[in-house]
C-alpha positions in Angstrom: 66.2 105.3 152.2 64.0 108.0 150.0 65.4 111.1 149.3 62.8 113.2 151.5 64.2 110.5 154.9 67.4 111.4 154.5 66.2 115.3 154.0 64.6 114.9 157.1 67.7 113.0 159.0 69.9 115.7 157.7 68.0 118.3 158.9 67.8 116.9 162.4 71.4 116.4 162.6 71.7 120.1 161.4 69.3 120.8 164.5 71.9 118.7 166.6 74.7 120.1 166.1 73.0 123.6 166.0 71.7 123.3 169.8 75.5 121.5 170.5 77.3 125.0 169.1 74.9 127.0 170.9 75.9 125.0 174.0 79.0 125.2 173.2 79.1 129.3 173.0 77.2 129.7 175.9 80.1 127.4 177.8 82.7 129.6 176.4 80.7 132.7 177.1 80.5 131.6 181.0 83.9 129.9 181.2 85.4 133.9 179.4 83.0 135.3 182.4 84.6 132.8 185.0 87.9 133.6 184.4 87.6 137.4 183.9 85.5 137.2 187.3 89.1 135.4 188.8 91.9 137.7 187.0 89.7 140.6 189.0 90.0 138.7 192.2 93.3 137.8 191.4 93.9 141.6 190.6 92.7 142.7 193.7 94.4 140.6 196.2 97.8 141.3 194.3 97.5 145.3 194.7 96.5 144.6 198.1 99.6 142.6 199.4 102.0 144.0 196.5 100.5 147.2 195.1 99.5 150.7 196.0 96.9 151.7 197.6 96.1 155.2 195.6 93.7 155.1 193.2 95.2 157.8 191.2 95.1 158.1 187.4 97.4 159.1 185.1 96.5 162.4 183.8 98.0 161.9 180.5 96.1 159.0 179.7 93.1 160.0 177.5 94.7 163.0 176.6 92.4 163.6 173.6 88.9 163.2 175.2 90.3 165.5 178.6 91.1 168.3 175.6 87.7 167.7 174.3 85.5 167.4 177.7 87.6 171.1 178.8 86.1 172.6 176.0 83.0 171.2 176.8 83.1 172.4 179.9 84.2 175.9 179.2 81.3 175.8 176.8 78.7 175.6 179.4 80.6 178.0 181.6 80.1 180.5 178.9 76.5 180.2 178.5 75.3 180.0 182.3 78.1 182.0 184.1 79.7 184.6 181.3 82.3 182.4 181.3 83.6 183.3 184.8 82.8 181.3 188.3 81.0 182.8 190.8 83.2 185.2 193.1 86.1 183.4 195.3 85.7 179.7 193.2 88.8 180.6 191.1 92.0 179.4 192.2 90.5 176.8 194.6 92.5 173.7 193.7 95.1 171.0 195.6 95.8 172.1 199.2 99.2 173.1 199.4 101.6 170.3 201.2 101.7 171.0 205.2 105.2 171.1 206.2 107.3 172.3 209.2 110.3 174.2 207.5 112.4 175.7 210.1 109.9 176.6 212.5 108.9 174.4 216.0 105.3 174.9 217.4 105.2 177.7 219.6 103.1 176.6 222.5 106.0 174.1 223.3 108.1 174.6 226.5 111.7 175.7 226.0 114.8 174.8 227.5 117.8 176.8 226.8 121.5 175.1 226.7 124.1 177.7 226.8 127.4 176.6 224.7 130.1 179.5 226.1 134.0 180.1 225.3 136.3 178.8 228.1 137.6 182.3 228.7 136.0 186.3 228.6 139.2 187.7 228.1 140.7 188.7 224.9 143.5 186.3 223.8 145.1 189.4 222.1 144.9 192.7 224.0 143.9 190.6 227.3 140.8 192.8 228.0 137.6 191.5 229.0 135.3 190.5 226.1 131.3 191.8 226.2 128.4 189.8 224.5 127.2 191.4 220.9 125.0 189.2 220.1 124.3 185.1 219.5 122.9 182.1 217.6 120.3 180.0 218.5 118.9 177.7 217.2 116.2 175.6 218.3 116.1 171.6 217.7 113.3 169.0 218.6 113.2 167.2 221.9 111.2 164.8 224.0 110.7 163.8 227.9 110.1 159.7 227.7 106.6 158.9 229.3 106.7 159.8 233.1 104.6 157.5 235.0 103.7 159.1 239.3 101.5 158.4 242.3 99.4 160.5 242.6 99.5 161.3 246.6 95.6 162.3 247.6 96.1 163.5 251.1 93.2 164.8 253.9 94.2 166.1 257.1 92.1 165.3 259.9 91.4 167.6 262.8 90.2 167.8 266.3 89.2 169.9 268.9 90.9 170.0 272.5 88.0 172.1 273.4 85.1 170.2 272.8 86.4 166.3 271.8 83.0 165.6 270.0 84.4 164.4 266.7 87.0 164.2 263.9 86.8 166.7 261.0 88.0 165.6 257.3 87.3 166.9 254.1 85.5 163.7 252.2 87.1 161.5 249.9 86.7 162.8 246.1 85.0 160.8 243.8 86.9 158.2 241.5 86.2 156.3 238.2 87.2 152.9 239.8 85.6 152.1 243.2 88.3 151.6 245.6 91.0 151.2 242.4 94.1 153.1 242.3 94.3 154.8 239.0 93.7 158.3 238.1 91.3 159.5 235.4 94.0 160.9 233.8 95.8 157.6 233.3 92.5 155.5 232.2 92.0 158.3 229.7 95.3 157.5 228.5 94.7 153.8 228.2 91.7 154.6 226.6 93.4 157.1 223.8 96.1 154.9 223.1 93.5 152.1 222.2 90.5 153.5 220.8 92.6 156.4 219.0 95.9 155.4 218.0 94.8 151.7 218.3 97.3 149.9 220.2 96.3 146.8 221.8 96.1 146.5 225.5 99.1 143.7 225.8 101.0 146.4 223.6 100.3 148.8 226.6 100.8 145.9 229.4 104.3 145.3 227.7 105.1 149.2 227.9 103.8 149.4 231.2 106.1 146.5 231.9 109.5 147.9 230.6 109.0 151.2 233.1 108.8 148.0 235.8 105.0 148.3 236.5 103.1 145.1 236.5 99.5 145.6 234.8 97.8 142.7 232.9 95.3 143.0 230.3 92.3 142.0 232.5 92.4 145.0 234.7 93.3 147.5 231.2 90.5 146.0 230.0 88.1 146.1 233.2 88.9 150.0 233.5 88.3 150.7 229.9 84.5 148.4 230.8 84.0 151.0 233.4 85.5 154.3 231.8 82.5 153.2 229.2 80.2 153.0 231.5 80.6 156.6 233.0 80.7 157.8 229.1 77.8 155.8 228.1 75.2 158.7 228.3 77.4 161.2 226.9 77.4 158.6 224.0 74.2 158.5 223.2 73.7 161.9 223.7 76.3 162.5 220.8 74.0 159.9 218.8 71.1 162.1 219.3 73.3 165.4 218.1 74.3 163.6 215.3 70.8 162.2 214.4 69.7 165.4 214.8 71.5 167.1 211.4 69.8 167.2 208.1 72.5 165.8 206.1 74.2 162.5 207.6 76.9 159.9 206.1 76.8 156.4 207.2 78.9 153.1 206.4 79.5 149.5 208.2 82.0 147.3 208.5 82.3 143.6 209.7 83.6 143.3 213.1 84.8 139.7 214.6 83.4 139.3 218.1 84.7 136.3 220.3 82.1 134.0 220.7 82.8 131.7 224.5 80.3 129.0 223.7 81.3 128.1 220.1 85.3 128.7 220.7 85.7 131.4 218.2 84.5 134.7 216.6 81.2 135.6 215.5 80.8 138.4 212.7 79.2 141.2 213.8 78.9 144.7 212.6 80.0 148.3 213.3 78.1 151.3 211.9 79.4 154.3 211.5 77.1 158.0 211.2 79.1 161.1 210.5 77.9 164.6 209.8 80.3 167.6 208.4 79.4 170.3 207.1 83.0 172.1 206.6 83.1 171.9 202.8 80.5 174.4 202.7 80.0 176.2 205.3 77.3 174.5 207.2 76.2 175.0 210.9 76.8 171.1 211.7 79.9 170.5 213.5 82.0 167.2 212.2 81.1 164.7 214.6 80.8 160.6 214.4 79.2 158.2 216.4 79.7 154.3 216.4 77.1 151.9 216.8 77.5 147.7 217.7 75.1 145.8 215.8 74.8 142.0 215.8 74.5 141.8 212.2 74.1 143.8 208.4 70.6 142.6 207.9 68.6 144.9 206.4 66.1 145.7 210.2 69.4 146.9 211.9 69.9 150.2 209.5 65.6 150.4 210.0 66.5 150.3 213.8 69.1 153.0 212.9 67.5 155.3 210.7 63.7 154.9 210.8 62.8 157.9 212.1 65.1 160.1 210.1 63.7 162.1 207.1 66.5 163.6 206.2 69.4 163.2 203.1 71.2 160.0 204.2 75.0 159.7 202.0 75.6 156.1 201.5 77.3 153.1 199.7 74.9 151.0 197.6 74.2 148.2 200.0 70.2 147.0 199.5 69.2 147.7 203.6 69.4 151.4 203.1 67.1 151.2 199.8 64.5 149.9 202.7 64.6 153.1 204.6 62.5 155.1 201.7 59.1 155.2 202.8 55.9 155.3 201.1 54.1 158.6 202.2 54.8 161.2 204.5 58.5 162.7 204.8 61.1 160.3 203.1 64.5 159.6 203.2 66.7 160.9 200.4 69.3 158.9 199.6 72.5 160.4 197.9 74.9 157.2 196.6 78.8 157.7 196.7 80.6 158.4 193.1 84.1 157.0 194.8 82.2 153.9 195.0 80.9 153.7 191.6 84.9 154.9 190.4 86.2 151.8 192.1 84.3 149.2 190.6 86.3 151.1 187.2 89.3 151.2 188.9 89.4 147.3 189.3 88.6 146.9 186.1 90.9 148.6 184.5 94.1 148.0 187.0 93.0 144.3 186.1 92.1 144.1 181.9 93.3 147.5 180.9 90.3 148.2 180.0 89.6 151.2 177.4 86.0 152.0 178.5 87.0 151.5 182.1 90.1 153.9 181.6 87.3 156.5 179.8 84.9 156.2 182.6 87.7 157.1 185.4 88.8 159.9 183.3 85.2 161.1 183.1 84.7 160.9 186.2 87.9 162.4 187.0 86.4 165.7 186.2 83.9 165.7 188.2 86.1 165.6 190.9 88.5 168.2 189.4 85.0 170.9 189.6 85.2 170.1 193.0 87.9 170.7 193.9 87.3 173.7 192.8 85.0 174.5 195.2 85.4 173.4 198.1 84.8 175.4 200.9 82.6 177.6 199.4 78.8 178.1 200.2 76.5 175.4 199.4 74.4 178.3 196.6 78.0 179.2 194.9 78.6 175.4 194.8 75.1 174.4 193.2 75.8 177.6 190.8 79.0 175.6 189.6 77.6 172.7 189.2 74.6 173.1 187.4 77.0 174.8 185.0 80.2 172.9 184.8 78.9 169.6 186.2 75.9 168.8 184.9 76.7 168.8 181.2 79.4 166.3 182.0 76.7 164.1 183.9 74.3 164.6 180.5 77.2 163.0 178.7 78.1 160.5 181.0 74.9 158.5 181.1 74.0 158.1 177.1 77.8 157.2 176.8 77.5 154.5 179.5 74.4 153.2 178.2 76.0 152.8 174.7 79.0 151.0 176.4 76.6 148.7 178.2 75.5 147.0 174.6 78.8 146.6 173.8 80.2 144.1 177.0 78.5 141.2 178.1 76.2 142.4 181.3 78.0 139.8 183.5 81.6 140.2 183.0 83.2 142.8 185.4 83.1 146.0 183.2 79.2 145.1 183.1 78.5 144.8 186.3 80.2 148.2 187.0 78.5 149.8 184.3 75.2 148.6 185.8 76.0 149.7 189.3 76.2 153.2 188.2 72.8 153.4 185.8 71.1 151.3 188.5 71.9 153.9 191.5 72.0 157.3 189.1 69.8 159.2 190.5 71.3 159.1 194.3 74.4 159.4 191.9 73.6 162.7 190.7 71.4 164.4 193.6 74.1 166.2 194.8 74.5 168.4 192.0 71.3 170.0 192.5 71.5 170.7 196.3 75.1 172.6 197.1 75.4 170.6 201.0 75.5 167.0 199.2 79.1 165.6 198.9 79.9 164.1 195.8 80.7 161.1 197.5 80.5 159.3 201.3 84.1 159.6 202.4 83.4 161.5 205.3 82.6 158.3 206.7 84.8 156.2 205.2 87.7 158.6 206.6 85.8 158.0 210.1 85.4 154.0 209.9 88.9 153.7 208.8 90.4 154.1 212.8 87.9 150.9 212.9 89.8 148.8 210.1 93.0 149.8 211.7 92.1 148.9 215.3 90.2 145.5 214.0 93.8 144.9 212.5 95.4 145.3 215.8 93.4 143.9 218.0 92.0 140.9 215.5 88.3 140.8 217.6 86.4 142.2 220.3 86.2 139.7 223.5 82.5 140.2 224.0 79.7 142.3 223.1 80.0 144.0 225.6 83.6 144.8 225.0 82.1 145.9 221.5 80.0 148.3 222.9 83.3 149.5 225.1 84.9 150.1 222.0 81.9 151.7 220.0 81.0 154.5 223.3 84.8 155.1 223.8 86.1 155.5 220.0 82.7 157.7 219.2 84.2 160.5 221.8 87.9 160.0 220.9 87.4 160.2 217.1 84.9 163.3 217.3 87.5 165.4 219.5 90.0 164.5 217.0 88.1 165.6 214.3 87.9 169.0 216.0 92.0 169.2 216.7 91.3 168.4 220.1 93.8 167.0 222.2 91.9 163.6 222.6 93.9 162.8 226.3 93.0 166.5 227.3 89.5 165.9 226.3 88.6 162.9 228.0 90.4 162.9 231.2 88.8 166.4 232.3 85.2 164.7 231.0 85.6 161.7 232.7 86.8 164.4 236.6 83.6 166.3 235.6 81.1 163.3 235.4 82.9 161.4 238.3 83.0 164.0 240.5 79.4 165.0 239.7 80.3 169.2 238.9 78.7 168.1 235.0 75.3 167.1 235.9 73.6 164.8 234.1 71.2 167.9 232.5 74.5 169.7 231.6 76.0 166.9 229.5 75.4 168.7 226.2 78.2 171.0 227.4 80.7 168.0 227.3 80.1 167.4 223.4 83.6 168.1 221.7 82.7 171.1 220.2 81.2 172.7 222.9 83.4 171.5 225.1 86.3 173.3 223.1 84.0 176.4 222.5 84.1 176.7 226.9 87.8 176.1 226.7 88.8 179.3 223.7 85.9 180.9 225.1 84.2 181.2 221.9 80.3 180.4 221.4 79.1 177.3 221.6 77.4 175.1 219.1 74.3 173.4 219.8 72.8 170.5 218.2 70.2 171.4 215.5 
């Protein structure tokens, strides 16, 4: 073999083995992705069986950068503000802890239980003893559950005179035709489900131990028709709600029984809040839950399409689909607690430096809020464009640099790139004082969902689905007003039954205007 052949062999060999490492590598590479894609899974399934559910981060981690980002920060509060907030931001910080020391509500009933000495007469001088004074004190008590009948009694009368007929006052309207159950007591039912969700066997089983026999076909039959009493009251709340400049909205799977396959089919419940307490706003907190066979992207167009207003939301693709070309649009402001999680996994999972950076960043945006909360949506913007917004300018270039330092597919990546990829919904709010930093006005609202999908494991029908949507919309929304949600519902349900709420009057029966009427205070209309 000539000296140039076994060049040439050589070098081919050289190409071999070349293309082998390189395959090699790339193996590694993905096999390094693989498992760090699995220790997060891993990670996550732990904390949620074994760990804690906060997503809290030490404060003295970081220590060094925090010192350096506060003086940052007091920088740019120097040069925009004269070093001062605008008036009543200071001092706006953690809400003090909400605690009952010593003191019972006062709108509960007393009893009083009077502990006296056997004898008035003076075991020394034997005259009679006079009262100078005494101690009370006052200690919690409850009445167990009371179930009655309700007796509904019309006298009928007649006239000796005359004998032409029999006069009786006619028989009221009720919920159930021909049933015997109160409004009160399906309003109850319906509470105890959609509000505090516990199951209707739960309540069968209770009703059972006070010796009344009820199965979970009728519960469920009267909550059906309680439904469909509220149903226009329901959509009417939709339309309020839709009607609000500034909305939240987030979905979650829910498992509906399917009869002809033998199990459940996954569904979906969306959820659309508005509140506009943090700052001020005329919008009352309200939400309203809609059944949706599916997530696909045509079910938030069926939602949404005709709303041009700012829509808070998680980074799910079908809401991207909602901007339209022309005409008004619809802004879409992205939630920062979402972006923090995908952080959070990654560094409860790999201890990751950059993750634990990004959190603390992060961390202080939050901190500026809570600053000022409550106040009016100009004062907020005011902050923000000076406290915030060099922290954002910072926050983007350093993420950027970060992002040539992982690989784009491991976890830190992919978190990296879900924040640069969704940064300017990221960041609208901190030009326009009524946006939220993030959506958790709706995830506190779709939680009661979770919870009740945990008791109850699936819906029995679609129609049960859309039960459970109308009837949890009403109960949730009076809660969020500190209504009394029993209260609430049983004197709605006696005003549409009996017809005194006419059907043109129905805006009066919206939670906040319901409890306007009932302190006497003005009502608030939808916008």
């Amino acid at each position: 073999m000539t000296l140039s052949s076994r060049l040439a062999a050589l070098s081919e060999e050289c190409s071999t083995l070349a293309t082998e490492r390189d395959a090699a590598i790339a193996q590694r590479d993905a096999a390094i992705q693989e498992n760090d894609k699995l220790l997060m899974i891993l990670s996550q399934y732990k904390r949620t069986i074994f760990g804690p559910r906060s997503e809290t981060l030490d404060i003295g981690q970081l220590s060094l950068f925090t010192i350096r980002a506060q003086a940052v920060r007091a920088a740019a509060n120097d040069d925009v503000t004269g070093g001062r907030l605008p008036d009543g931001a200071e001092g706006r910080g953690k809400r003090p802890a909400r605690r009952n020391r010593g003191k019972l509500p006062e709108h509960l009933p007393r009893i009083d239980v009077v502990i006296d000495i056997e004898s008035h007469i003076c075991p020394c001088c034997g005259e009679q003893l006079h009262k100078i004074g005494e101690t009370v004190k006052e200690a919690f008590d409850v009445i167990p559950m009371q179930y009655r009948v309700k007796r509904i009694m019309r006298p009928r009368y007649g006239c000796r005179g005359c004998r032409q007929g029999v006069l009786q006052a006619p028989a009221p309207a009720q919920a159930i035709d021909g049933g015997m159950v109160t409004e009160a007591l399906l309003a109850h039912v319906a509470v105890m489900k959609y509000g505090y969700q516990l199951p209707l066997y739960r309540q069968e089983q209770m009703f059972a131990a006070q010796g009344i026999t009820l199965d979970r076909q009728t519960l469920a039959s009267w909550m059906g028709r309680v439904a469909w009493w509220l149903k226009p009251l329901h959509a009417l709340l939709r339309r309020a709600v839709m009607s609000y400049p500034r909305l939240f909205a987030d979905e979650t799977p829910l498992p509906v029984l399917d009869p002809g396959r033998g199990r459940t089919k996954v569904c979906q419940f969306w959820a659309i809040a508005t509140d506009d307490r943090p700052w001020g706003g005329p919008a009352p907190p309200a939400v309203v839950y809609v059944f949706a066979e599916d997530r696909k992207a045509i079910r938030a167009r069926q939602l949404f399409g005709d709303y041009d207003g700012i829509l808070q939301v998680d980074g799910y693709a079908g809401y991207k689909g909602l901007i339209r070309n022309g005409g008004r649009l619809v802004q879409l402001a992205f939630c920062f607690a979402h972006a923090r999680r995908k952080f959070w996994d990654v560094h409860v999972a790999t201890k990751s430096p950059i993750a634990a950076e990004a959190l603390q960043r992060i961390a202080m945006f939050y901190a500026i809020e809570d600053r000022i909360r409550g106040l009016p949506a100009t004062q907020r913007a005011a902050v923000r464009q000076s406290d915030t917004r060099p922290l954002i300018e910072d926050f983007k270039p350093w993420l950027e640099a970060r992002l040539l330092e992982v690989s784009k597919k491991s976890s830190l990546g992919k978190a990296i790139r879900y924040t640069l990829n969704h940064w300017d919904g990221l960041t609208r709010f901190i030009d326009d004082g009524r946006i939220e930093i993030d959506s958790n006005t709706v995830e506190r609202s779709i939680k009661p969902i979770g919870l009740g999908k945990k008791n109850y494991l699936f819906a029995g029908s679609e129609g049960g689905a859309e039960t459970w949507a109308t009837l949890a919309s009403l109960i949730n929304s009076a809660k969020l007003h500190d209504i009394d949600p029993r209260h609430y519902l049983t004197d709605v349900l006696e005003r549409i039954v009996s017809g005194r709420t006419k059907i043109n009057q129905l805006n009066t029966l919206l939670p906040w205007n319901w409890k306007a009427e009932r302190d006497g205070s003005e009502p608030k209309l939808a916008a």
